[in-house]
C-alpha positions in Angstrom: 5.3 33.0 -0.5 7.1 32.1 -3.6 9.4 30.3 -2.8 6.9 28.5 -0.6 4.5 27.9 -3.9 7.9 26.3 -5.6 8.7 24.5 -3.2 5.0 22.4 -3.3 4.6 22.5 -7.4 8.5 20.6 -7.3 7.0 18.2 -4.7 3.9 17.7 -7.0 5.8 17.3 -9.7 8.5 14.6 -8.0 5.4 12.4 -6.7 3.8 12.8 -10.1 7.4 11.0 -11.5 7.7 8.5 -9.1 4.4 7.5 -9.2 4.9 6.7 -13.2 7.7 5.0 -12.0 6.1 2.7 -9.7 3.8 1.9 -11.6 6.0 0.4 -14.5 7.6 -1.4 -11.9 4.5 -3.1 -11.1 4.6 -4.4 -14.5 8.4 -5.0 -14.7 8.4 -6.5 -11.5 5.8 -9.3 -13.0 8.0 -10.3 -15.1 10.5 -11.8 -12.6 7.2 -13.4 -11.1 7.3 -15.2 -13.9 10.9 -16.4 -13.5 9.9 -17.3 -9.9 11.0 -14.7 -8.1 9.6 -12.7 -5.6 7.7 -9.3 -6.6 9.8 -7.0 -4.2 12.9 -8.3 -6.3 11.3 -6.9 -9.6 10.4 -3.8 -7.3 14.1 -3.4 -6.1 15.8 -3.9 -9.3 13.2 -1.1 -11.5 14.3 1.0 -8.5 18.5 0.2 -9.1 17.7 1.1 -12.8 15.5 4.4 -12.7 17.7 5.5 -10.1 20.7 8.0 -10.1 23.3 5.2 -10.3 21.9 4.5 -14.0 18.9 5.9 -15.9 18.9 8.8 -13.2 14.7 9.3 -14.0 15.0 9.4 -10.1 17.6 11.7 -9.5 19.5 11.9 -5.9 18.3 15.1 -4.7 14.9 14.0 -5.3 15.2 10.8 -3.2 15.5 13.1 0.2 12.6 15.4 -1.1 10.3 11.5 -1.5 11.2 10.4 1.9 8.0 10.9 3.7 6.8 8.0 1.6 9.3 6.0 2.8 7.9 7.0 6.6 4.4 6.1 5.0 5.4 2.5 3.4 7.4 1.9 7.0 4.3 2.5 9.0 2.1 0.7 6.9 4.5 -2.3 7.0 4.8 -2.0 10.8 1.5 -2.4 10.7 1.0 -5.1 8.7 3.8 -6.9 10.4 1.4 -6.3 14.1 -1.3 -7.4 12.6 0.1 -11.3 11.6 0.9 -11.8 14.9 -2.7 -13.4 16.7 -2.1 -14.6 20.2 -4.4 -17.3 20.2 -2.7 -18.7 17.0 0.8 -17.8 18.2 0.6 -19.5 21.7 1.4 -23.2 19.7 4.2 -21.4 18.2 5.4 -19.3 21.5 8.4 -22.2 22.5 9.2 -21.8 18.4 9.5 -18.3 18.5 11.5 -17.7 21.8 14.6 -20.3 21.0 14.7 -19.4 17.4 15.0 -15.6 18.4 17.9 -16.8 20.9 19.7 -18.4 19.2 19.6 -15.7 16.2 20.8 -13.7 18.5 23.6 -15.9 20.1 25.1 -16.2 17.0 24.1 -13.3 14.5 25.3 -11.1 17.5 27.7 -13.2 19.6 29.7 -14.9 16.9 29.5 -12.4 14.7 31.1 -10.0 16.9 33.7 -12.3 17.8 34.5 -13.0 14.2 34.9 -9.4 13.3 36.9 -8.8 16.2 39.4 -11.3 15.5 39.9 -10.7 11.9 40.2 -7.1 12.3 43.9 -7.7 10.9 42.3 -8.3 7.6 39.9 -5.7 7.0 41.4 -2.5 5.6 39.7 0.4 8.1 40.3 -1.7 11.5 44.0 -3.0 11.2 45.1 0.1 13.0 42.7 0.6 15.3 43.9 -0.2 19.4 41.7 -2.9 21.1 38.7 -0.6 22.4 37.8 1.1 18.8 38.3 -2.4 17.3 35.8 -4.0 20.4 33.4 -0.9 19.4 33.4 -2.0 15.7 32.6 -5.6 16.3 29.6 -4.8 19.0 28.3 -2.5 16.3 28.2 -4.9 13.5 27.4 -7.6 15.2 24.3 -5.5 16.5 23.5 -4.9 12.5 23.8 -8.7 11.9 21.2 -9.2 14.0 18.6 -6.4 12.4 16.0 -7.9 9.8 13.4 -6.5 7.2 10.2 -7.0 8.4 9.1 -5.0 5.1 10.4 -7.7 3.1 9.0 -10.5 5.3 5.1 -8.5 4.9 5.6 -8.0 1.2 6.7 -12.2 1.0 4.3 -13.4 3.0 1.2 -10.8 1.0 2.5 -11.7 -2.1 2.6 -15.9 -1.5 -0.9 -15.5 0.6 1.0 -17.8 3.3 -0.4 -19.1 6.3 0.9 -21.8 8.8 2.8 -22.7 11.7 6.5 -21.9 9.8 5.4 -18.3 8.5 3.6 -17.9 12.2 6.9 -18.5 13.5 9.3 -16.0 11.2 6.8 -13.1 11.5 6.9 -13.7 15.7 10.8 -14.2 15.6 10.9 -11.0 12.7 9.0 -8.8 15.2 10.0 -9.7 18.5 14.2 -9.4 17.0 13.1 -5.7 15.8 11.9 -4.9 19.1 15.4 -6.5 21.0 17.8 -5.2 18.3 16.7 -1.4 19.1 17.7 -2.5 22.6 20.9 -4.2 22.3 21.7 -1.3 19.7 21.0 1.2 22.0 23.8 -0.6 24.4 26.1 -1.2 22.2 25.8 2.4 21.0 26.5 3.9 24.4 29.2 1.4 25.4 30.9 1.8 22.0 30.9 5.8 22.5 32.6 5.3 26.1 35.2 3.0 24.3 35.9 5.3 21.4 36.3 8.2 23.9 38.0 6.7 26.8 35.7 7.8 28.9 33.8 5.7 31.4 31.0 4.1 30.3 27.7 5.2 32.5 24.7 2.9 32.8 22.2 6.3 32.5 23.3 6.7 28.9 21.6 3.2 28.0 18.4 4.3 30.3 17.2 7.0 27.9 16.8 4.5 24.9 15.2 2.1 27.2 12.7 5.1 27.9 12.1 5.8 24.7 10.8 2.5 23.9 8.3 2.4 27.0 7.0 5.6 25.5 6.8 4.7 22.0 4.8 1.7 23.6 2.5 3.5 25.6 1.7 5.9 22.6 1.2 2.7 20.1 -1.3 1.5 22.7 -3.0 5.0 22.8 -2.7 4.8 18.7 -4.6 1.2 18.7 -7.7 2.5 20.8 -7.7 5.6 18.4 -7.9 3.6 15.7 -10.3 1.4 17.1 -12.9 3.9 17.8 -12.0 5.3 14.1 -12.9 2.1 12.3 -16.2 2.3 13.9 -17.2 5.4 11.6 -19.6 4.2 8.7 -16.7 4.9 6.1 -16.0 3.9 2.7 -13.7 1.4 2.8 -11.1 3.3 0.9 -11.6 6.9 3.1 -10.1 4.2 6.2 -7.1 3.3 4.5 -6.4 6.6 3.3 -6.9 7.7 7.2 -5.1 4.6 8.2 -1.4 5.2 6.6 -1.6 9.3 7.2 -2.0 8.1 11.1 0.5 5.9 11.0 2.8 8.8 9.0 1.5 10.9 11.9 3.9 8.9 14.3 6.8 10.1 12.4 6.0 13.7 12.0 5.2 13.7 15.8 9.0 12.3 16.3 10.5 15.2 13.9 8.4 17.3 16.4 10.0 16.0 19.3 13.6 16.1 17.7 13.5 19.9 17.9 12.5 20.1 21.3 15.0 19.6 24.1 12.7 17.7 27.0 15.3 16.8 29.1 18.0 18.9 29.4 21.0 17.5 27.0 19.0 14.6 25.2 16.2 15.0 22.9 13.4 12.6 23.1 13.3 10.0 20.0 10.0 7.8 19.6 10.7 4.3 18.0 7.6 4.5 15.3 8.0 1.0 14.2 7.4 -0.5 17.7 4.8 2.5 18.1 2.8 1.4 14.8 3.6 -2.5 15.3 2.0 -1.7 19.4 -1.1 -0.2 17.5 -1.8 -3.1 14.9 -1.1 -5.5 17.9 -4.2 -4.1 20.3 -6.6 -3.9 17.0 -6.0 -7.8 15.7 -6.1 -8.9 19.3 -8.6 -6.9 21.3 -11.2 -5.1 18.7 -13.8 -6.4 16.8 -12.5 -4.4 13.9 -9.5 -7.2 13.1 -11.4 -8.1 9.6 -12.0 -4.9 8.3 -8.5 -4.0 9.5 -7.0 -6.8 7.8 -8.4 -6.7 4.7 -7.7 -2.9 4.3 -4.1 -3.8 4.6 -3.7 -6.8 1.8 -5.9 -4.0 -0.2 -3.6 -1.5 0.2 -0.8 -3.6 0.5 0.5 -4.0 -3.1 0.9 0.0 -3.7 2.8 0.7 -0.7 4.8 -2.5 -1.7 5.8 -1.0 -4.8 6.3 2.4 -3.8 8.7 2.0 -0.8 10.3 -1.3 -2.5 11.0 0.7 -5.6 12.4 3.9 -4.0 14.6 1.9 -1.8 16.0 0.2 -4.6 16.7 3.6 -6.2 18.9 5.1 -3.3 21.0 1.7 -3.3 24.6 2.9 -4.9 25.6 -0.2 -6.8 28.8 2.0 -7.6 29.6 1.4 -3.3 28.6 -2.2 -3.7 31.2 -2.4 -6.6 33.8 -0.6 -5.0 33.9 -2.8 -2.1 32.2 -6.0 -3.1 35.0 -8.1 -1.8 35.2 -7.3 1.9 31.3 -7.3 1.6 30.6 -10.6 0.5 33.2 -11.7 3.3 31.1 -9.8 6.0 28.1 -11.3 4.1 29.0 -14.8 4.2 29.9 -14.2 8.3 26.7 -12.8 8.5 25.1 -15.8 6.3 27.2 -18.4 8.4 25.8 -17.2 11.7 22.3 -17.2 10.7 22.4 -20.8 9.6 23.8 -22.0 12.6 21.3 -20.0 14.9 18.8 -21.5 12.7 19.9 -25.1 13.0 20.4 -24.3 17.1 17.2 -22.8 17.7 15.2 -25.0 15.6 16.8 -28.1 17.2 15.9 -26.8 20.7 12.9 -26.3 20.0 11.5 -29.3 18.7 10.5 -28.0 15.1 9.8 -30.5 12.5 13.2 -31.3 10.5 11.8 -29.4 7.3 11.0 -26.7 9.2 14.7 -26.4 10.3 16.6 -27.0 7.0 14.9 -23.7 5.4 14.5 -22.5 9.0 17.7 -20.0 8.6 16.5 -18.6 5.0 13.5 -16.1 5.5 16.0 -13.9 8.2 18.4 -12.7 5.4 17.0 -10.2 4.5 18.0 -6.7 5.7 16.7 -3.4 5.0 15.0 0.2 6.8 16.0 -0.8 10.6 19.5 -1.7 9.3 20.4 1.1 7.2 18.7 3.3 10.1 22.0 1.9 12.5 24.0 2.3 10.0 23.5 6.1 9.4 23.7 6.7 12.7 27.4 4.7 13.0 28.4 6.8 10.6 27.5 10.4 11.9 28.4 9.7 15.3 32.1 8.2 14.3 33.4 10.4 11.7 36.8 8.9 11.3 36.0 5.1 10.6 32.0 5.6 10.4 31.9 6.0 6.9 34.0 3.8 5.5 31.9 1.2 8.5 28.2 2.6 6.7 29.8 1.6 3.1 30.5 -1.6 3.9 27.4 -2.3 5.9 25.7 -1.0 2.5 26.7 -3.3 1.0 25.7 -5.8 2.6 22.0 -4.7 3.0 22.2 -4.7 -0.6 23.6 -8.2 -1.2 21.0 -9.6 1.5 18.2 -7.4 -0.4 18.8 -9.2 -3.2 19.5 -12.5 -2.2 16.7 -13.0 1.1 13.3 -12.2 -0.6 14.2 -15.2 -3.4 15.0 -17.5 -0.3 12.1 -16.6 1.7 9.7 -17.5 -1.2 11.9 -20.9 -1.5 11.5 -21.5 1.9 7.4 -21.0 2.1 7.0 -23.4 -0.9 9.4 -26.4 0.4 7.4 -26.2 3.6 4.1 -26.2 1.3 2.6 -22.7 3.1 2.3 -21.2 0.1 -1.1 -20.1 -1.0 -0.3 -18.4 -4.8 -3.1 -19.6 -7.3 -1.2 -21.7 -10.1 -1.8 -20.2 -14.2 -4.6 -21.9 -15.8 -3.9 -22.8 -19.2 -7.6 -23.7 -21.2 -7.8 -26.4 -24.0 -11.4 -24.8 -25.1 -13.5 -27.6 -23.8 -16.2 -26.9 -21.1 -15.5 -29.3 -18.9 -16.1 -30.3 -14.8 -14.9 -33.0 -12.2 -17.2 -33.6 -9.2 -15.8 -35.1 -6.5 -18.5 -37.0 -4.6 -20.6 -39.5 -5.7 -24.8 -39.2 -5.0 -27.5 -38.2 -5.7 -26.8 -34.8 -6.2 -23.6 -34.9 -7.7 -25.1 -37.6 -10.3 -28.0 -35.3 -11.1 -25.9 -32.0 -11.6 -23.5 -33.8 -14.2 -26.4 -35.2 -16.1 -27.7 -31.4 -16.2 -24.0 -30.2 -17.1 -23.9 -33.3 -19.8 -27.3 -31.6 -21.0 -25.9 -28.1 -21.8 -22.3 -29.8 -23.5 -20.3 -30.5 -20.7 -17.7 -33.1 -20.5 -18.2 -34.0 -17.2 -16.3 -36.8 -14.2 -17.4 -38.1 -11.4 -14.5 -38.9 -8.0 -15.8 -41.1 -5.5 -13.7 -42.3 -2.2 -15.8 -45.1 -2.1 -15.0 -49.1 -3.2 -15.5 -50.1 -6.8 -18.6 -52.2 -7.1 -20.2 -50.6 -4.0 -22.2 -48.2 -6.2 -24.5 -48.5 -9.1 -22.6 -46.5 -12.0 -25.2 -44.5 -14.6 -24.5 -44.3 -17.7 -22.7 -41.9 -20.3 -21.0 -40.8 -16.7 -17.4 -41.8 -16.2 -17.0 -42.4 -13.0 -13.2 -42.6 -11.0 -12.5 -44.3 -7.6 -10.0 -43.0 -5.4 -8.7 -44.5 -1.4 -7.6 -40.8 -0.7 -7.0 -37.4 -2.3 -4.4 -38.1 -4.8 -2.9 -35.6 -6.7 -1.2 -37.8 -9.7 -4.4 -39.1 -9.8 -6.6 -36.0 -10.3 -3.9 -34.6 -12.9 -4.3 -38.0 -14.6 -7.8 -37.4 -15.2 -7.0 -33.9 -17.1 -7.7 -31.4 -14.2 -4.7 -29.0 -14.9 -7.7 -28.1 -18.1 -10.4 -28.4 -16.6 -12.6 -25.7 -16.3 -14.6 -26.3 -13.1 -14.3 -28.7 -10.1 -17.2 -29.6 -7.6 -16.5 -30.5 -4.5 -19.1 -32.5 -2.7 -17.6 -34.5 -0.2 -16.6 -33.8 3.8 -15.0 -30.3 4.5 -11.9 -31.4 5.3 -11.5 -33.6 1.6 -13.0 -30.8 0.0 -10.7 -28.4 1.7 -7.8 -31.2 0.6 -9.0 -31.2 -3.1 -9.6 -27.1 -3.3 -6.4 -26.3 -2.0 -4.8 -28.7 -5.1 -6.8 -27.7 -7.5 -5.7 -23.4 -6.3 -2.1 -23.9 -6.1 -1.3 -26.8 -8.8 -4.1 -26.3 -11.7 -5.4 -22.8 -11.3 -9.1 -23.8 -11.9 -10.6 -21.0 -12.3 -14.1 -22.1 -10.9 -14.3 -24.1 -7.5 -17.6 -24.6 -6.2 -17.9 -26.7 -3.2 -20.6 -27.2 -0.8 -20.2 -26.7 3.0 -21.0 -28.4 6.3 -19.4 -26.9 8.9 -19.1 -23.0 8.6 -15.8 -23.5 10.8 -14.4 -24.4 7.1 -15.7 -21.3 5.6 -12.8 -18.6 6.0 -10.5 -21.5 4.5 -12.5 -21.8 1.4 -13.0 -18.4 1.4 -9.2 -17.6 1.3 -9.0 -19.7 -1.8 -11.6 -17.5 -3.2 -13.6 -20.7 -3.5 -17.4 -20.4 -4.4 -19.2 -21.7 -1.4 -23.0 -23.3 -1.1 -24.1 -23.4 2.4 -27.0 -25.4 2.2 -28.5 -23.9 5.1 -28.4 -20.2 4.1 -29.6 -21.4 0.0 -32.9 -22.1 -0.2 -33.2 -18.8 2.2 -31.3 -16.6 -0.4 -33.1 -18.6 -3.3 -36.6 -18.0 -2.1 -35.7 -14.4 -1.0 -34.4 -13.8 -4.4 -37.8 -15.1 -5.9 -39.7 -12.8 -3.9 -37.9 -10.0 -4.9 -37.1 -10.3 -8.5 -39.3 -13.4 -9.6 -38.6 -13.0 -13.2 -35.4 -12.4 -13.1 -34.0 -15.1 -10.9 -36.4 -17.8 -13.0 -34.3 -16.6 -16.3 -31.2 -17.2 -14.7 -32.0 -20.1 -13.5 -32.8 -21.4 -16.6 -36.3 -22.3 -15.7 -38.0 -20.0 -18.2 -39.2 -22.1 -21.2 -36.1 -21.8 -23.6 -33.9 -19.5 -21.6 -30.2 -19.9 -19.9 -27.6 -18.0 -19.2 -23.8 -19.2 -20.5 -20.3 -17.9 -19.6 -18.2 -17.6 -22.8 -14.5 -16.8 -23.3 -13.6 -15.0 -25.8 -11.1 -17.1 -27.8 -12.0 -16.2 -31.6 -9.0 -14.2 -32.3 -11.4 -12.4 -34.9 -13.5 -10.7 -32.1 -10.3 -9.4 -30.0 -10.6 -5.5 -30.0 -14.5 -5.7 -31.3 -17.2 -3.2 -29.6 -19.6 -4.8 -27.8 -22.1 -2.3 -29.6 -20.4 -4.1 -33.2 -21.4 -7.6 -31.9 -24.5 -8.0 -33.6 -26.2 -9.9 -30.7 -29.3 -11.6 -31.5 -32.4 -9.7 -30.1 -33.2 -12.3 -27.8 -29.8 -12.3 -26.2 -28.3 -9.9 -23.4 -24.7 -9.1 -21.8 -24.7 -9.4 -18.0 -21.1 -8.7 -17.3 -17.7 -9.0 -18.5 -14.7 -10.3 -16.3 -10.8 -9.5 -17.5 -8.5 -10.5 -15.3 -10.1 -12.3 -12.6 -11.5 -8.6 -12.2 -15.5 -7.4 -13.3 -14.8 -4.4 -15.6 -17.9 -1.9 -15.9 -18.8 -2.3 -20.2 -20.5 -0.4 -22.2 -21.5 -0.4 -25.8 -17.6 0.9 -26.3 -16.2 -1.6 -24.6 -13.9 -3.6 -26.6 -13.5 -7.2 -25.8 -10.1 -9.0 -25.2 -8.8 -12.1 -25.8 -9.6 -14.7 -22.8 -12.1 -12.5 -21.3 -15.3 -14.4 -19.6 -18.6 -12.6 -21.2 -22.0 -13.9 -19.4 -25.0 -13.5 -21.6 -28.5 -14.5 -20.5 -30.9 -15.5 -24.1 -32.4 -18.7 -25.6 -30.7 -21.7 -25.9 -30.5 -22.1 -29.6 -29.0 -18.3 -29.7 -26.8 -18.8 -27.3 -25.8 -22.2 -28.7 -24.7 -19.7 -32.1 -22.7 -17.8 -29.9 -20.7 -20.4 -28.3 -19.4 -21.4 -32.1 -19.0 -17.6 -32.8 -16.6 -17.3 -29.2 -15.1 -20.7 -29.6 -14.0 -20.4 -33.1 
């Protein structure tokens, strides 16, 4: 009992560490956002360092003890990696996805083999080996040549927020290779036993894993309609996710189960619980009603598993191996590297894709991680006399592809223009707003703006001379969206942009103003509610006309006073966003302000997040303060927060 009470205080105690690790990597791994790479890269290399190959704050005994989070970040991803693939989206992208998977595998597994085969000569632990062991070796690694990381892929594609027909296409190829390199593995496995051996190869061995898979199916299907009834429970939000990973953790512990029972006599029974999880997300984003609450608890839940799994992987990579035998790695690399480009180039050729598709086409399947180093370990415990030396080098390769993919995958999303990151705002302390649009409304809302001291321009698509131009409004004409022309007019600094014009130029302008300026307020009014998920995953403010005056009026019956001050339409009253950029009031309590009686705090926003303030709550420097008063108070306060 004891021992048993040990036991869980030293597995309390190891979560307890890692999570302090992960969470400074969250913070170390922004930094390399900052030198444009991807998160997981930051996540990896805070995992190389705390590890036991240098700080050792993760020692090597505890990395066994934390693998059940592994088994929980794997599921999750698998998952997540289910869940981007949406039929009706995917059927466009079907002829894409079926010649870019072939020819991966042509040449990832078919050259590659060959290569390894016939260079055998040159590589230390297979010039002695007779023709079959040397056959064996090359089926083997050419089977890990074809494995991918569709972790990595997941924690690109969450990160970058991207979304078109390229990414559709590497998340189909990503999962459908994961589902045929457990097959061909499973082959190559048996055959390469037989070879080894001698003995003659028998077609039953290659049955069981084939069986396997059907069953690992069949359960992920009976997982989906369990999960669908259980996102049906009136549940918080963050009770479902919580239920969500242990289920998918589940999978594993039910394959430990079935490791220790002998089923069929000679041959344990071993589940697949990627396929089984990936089977599961599949059935709920194609056939429940549940697929937006399912996919928004995964990008919620998303960025901890990330930097969990990310981080503890990096700490069990032993840079010491990947020193030891760098050379022969980067050789098996750069056959590796070769054949992916040229599958790449074949399949993407083939298939028709657009020429920049197929240049960068080759670089988000670099990456290689959990399925890989999975094979690996079991090359190595099945062949003791060349396995392990076979694992080491395959190491280190893993870890040269870790390293280098995810960097290339985020290069490859933005040359194709899929990615949806929101660009840094940098302020220049002006209130300022372009509306793009020009009538009525637009013209009346800019003379209001101009009223309360905004700086404000007017866009219009239409000819010069066609309109009647107020005045005090500066008014810019445009053919078509233009984006040298909109930085021209000062937009990377501007604090708010209005769109007014047809969904799809709004959409046009939004999707500028998110990835190149950052604007931190884009309002834009909407027509056709087939446009509203788009602006919504810009985390655009939206005005549907039709539901306004609804949730206007209701709002007056409700809480008449209330909405009429914020508004603005009490005699003397207004409500004003300020940022706090008086260096002098950085740190101050809010209960230390001295606040003019007729002036109130509504909320406080840090970080693109509303914190919950108090009269402790010390502001920060660029934090957004609404206050609700009279106009000639809050006037005062806008010189005090300006400075």
């Amino acid at each position: 009992m004891d021992l048993n009470f040990d036991s869980i205080k030293l597995t309390v105690i190891l979560i307890a560490g890692f999570g302090v690790v992960s969470i400074a990597a969250n913070r170390i791994a922004s930094v390399f956002q900052k030198a444009n790479l991807p998160i997981i890269t930051g996540f990896l290399m805070t995992g190389i360092l705390c590890g036991p190959f240098v700080l050792d704050l993760i020692p090597s005994q505890s990395i066994g003890e934390l693998n059940f989070i592994n088994e929980l970040a794997l599921a999750f991803i698998a998952f997540a990696a289910g869940a981007e693939l949406y039929f009706r989206e995917l059927i466009s992208k079907i002829n894409s996805i079926k010649w870019n998977t072939l020819g991966q595998l042509f040449f990832s597994f078919g050259i590659g083999s060959l290569t390894v085969f016939f260079l055998a000569d040159h590589i230390s632990f297979m010039a002695d080996m007779n023709f079959s062991t040397r056959l064996a070796v090359a089926l083997l690694a050419g089977t890990v040549f074809v494995a991918r990381s569709p972790a990595s892929a997941i924690a690109v594609i969450n990160e970058l927020r991207a979304k078109g027909p390229f990414t559709q296409t590497v998340m189909g190829v990503t999962v459908l290779k994961d589902f045929i390199v457990i097959v061909l593995f499973a082959m190559c496995f048996a055959m390469s036993i037989s070879l080894v051996s001698g003995n003659e190869f028998k077609y039953i061995s290659v049955l069981f894993p084939v069986l396997e898979i059907l069953i690992s199916a069949g359960i992920g299907y009976l997982l989906g309609r369990l999960l669908d009834v259980f996102l049906g429970f009136g549940l918080k939000s963050d009770t479902k996710a919580v239920v969500i990973v242990l289920l998918g953790w589940g999978v594993y512990f039910i394959n430990h189960l079935l490791g220790t029972l002998d089923v069929i006599p000679g041959h344990h029974i071993r589940l697949e619980p990627l396929i089984t999880c990936i089977i599961a997300s599949l059935y709920i984003t194609n056939y429940s009603r549940f697929k937006p609450e399912f996919l928004s608890i995964l990008e919620k839940t998303g960025p901890m598993i990330y930097a969990a799994f990310f981080t503890l992987t990096g700490a069990s990579l032993d840079i010491h191996i990947l020193f030891s035998i760098w050379p022969i790695a980067l050789f098996f690399f750069c056959i590796r590297l070769i054949t992916i480009i040229g599958g790449s180039y074949a399949g993407g050729f083939i298939a028709k894709d657009p020429i920049r598709f197929v240049h960068v086409g080759w670089m988000p399947y670099v990456t290689q991680a959990g399925v890989a180093l999975g094979l690996t370990a079991l090359v190595s415990n099945q062949f003791p006399e060349w396995g392990p030396e076979f694992a080491t080098i395959m190491i280190g390769i893993i870890v040269l592809n870790q390293i280098v993919g995810p960097p290339l995958f985020k290069y490859a999303l933005r040359k194709v223009g899929e990615d949806k990151t929101r660009a840094k705002f940098q302020t220049d302390g002006i209130r300022d707003a372009i509306i793009f649009g020009f009538e009525s409304q637009s013209v009346a809302l800019a003379k209001q703006l101009m009223t309360n001291n905004w700086q404000v321009q007017i866009v219009t698509l239409m000819k010069k001379g066609s309109i009647d131009e107020p005045e005090g409004i500066v008014i810019h004409y445009m053919d078509k969206i233009n984006l040298q022309q909109i930085k021209d007019m000062g937009a990377a600094k501007t604090e708010a942009i209005v769109c007014m014009l047809a969904d799809r130029e709004n959409l046009e302008v939004c999707e500028l103003a998110y990835h190149h300026f950052g604007t931190p307020d884009i309002i834009v009014r909407l027509t056709d509610r087939l446009y509203y998920d788009k602006f919504l995953n810009l985390g655009v403010r939206i005005v549907d006309p039709s539901m306004a005056m609804v949730s206007l009026m209701d709002h007056y019956v409700r809480s008449p006073q209330a909405t009429s001050l914020l508004l603005g339409m009490e005699p003397g009253q207004d409500s004003r966003d300020l940022e706090v950029m008086n260096p002098n009031l950085h740190g101050v309590p809010l209960r230390d302000l001295r606040l003019p009686a007729d002036v109130i705090i509504l909320s406080i926003k840090r970080g693109g997040q509303m914190i919950i303030s108090h009269g402790y709550t010390r502001l920060r420097l660029k934090d957004l303060v609404t206050f609700v008063g009279s106009k000639k108070s809050l006037n005062d306060l806008t010189r005090r927060f300006d400075y």
